[in-house]
VODREN-414846 format. One record per residue (C-alpha): z, y, x; residue number from 1; chain; residue in one letter. Coordinates in steps of 0.02 Angstrom, whole numbers, plus 50000, padded with zeros to 5 digits. Layout:
residues N
<site pz="Z" py="Y" px="X" num="NUM" cadena="A" residuo="A"/>
...
***
This chain:
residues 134
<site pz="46969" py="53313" px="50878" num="1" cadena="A" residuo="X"/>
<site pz="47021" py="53133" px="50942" num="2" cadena="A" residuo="X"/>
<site pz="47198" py="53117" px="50940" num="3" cadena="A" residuo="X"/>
<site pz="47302" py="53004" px="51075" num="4" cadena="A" residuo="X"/>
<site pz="47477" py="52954" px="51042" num="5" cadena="A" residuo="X"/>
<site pz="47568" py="52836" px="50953" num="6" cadena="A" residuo="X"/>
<site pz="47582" py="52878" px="50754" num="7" cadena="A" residuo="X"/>
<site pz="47599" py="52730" px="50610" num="8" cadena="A" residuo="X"/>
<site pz="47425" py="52713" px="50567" num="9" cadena="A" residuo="X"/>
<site pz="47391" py="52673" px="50753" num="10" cadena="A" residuo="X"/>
<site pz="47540" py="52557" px="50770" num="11" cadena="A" residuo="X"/>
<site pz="47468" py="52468" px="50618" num="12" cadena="A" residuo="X"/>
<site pz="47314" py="52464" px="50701" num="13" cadena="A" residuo="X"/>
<site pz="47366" py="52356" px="50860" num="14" cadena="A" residuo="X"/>
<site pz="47455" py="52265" px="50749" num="15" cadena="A" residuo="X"/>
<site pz="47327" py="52190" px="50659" num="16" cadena="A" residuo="X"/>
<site pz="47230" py="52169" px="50842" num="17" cadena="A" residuo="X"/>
<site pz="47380" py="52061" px="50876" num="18" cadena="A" residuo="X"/>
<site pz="47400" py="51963" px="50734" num="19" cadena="A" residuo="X"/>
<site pz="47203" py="51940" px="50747" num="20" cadena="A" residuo="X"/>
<site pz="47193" py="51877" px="50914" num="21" cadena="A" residuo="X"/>
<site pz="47343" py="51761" px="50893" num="22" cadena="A" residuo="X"/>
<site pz="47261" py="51690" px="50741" num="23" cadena="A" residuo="X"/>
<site pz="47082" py="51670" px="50818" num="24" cadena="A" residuo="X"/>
<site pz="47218" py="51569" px="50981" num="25" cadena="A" residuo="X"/>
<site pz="47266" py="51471" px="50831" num="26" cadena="A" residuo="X"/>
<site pz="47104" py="51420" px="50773" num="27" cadena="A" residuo="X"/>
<site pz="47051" py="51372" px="50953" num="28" cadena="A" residuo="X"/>
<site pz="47164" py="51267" px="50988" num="29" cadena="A" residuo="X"/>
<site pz="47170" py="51186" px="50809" num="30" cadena="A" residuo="X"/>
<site pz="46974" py="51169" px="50849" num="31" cadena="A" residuo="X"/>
<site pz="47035" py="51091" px="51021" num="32" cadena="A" residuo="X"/>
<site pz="47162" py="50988" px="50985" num="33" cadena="A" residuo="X"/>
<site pz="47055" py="50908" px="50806" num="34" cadena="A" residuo="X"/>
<site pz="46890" py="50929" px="50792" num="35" cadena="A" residuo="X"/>
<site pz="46843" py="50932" px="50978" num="36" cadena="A" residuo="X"/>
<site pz="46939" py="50759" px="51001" num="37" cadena="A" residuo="X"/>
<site pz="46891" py="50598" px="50991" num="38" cadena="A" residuo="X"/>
<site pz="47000" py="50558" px="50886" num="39" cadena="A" residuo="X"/>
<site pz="47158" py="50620" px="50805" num="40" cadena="A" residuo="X"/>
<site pz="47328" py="50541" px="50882" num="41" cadena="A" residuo="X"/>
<site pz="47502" py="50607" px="50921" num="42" cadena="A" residuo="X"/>
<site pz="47415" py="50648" px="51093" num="43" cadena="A" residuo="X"/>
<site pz="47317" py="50803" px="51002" num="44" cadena="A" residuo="X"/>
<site pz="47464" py="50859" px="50906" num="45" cadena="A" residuo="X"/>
<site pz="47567" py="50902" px="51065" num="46" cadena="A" residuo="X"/>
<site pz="47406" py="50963" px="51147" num="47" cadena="A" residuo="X"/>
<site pz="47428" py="51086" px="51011" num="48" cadena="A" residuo="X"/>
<site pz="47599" py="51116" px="50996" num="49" cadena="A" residuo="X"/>
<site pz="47588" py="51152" px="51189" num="50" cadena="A" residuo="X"/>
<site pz="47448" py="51271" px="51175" num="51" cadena="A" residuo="X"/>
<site pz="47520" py="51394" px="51031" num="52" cadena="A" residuo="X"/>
<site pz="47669" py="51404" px="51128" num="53" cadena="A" residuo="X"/>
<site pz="47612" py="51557" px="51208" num="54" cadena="A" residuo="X"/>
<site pz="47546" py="51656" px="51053" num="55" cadena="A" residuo="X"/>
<site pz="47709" py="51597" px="50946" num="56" cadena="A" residuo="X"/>
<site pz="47803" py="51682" px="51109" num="57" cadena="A" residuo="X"/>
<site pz="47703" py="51846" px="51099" num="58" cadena="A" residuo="X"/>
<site pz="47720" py="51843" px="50906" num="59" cadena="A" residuo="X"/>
<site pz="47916" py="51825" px="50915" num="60" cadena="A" residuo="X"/>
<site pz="47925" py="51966" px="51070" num="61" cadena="A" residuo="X"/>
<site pz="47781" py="52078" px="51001" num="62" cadena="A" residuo="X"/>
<site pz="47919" py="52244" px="50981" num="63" cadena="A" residuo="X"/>
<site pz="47860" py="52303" px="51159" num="64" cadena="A" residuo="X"/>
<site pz="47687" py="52358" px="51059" num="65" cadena="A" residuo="X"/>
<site pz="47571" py="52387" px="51192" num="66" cadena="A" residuo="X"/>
<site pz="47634" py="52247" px="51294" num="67" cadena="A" residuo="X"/>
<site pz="47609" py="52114" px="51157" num="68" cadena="A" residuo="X"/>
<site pz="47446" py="52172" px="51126" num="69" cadena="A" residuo="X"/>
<site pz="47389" py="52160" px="51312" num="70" cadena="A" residuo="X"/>
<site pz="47467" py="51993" px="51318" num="71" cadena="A" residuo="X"/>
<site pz="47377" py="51932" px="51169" num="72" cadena="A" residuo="X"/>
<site pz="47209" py="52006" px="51238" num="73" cadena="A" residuo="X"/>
<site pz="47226" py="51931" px="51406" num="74" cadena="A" residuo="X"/>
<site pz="47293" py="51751" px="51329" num="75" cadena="A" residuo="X"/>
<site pz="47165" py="51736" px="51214" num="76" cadena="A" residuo="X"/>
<site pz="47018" py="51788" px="51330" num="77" cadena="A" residuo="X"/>
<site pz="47096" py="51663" px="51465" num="78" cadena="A" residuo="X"/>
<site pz="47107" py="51513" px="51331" num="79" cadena="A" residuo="X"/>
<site pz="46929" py="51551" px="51270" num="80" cadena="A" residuo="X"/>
<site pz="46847" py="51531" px="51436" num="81" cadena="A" residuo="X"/>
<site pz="46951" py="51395" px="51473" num="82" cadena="A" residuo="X"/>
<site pz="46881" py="51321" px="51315" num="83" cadena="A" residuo="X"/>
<site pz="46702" py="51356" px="51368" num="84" cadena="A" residuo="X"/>
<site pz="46727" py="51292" px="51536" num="85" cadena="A" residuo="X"/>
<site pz="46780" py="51122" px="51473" num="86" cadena="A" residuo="X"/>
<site pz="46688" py="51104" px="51319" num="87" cadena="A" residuo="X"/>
<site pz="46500" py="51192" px="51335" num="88" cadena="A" residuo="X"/>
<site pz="46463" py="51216" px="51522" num="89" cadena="A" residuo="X"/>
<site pz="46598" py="51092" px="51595" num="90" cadena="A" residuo="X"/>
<site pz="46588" py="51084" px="51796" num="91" cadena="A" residuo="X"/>
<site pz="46668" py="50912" px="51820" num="92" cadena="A" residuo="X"/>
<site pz="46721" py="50752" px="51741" num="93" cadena="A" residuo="X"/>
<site pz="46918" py="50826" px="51751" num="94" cadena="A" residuo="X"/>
<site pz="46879" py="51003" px="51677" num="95" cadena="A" residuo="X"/>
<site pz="46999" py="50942" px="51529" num="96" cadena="A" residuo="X"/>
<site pz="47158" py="50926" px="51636" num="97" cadena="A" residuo="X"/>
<site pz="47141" py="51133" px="51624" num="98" cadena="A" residuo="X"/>
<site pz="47187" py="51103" px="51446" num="99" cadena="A" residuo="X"/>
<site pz="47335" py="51050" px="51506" num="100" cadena="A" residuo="X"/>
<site pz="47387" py="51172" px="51642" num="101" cadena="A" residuo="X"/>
<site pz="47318" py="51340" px="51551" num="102" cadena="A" residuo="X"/>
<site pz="47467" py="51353" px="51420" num="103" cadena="A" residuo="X"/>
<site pz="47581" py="51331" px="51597" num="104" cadena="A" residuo="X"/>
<site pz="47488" py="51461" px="51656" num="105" cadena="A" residuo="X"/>
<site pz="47510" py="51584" px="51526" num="106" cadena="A" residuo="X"/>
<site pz="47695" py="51545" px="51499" num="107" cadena="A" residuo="X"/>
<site pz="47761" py="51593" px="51683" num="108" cadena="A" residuo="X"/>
<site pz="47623" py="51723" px="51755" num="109" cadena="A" residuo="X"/>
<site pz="47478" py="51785" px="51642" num="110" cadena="A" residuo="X"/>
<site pz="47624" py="51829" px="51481" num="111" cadena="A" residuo="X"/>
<site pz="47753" py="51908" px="51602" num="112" cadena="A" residuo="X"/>
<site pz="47601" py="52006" px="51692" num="113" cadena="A" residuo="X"/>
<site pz="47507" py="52077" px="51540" num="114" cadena="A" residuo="X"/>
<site pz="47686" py="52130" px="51450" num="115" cadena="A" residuo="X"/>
<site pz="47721" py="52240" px="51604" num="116" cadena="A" residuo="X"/>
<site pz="47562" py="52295" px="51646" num="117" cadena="A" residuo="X"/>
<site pz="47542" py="52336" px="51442" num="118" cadena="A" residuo="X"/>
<site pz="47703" py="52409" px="51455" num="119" cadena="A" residuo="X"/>
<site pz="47667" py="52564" px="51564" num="120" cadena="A" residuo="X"/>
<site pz="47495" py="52582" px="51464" num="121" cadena="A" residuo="X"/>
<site pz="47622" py="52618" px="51324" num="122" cadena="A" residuo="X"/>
<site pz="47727" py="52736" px="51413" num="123" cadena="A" residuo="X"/>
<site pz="47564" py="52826" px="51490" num="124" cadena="A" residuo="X"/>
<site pz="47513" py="52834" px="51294" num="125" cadena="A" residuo="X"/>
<site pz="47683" py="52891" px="51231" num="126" cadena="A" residuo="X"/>
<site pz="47694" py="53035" px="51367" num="127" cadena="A" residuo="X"/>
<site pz="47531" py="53118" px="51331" num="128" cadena="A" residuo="X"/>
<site pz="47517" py="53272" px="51212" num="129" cadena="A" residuo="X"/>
<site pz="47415" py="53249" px="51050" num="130" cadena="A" residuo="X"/>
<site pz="47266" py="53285" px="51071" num="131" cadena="A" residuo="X"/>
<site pz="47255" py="53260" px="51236" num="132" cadena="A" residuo="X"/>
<site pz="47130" py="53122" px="51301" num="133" cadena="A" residuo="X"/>
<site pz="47102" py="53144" px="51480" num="134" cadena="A" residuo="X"/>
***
């Protein structure tokens, strides 16, 4: 029988979703900020300082489980079309200023958002019965 509910094994296992996804940010923007520029300047270091910002925050606050998780999920995915919107199908000749305003982004709405939001998907999790999965 499938069994909801928060046990260690579980917790372990959106851990290591977390500590994926914030790796794979880490590589994108490493990829960004080094191989993907023209050249490699102080300009590309605080491109990446400035875009790990938001997984280094989630990392630090990741105790709220499912609220972390959703964060990383939603940051990554956001980051990762932003990165294919300015690098394989860009739409203008300033599609790389979203390079720029994308860590901003994350910081004061998308972060907040997804820790709430992930936040009563915990408690919904943590309130149902073993066992239970409708």
């Amino acid at each position: 029988m499938l069994q909801i509910g928060i046990n260690g094994r579980n917790r372990s296992r959106v851990r290591i979703i977390i500590y994926i996804l914030i790796s794979a940010g880490g590589i994108l923007h490493t990829k960004t900020a080094f191989i993907e520029s023209s050249e490699v300047d102080l300009t590309s270091i605080y491109l990446l300082i400035w875009s790990v910002v938001p997984y280094v925050l989630i990392f630090i606050f990741r105790k709220p489980l499912y609220g972390s998780l959703c964060a990383a999920i939603i940051v990554f995915a956001f980051d990762l079309w932003v990165h294919l919107e300015v690098f394989v199908f860009p739409k203008s000749s300033t599609a790389a200023i979203d390079l720029l305003i994308v860590p901003l982004w994350n910081l004061i709405l998308i972060i907040p958002l997804s820790y709430f939001i992930g936040s009563l998907i915990g408690k919904r999790i943590e309130k149902k019965p073993k066992g239970d999965i409708g």
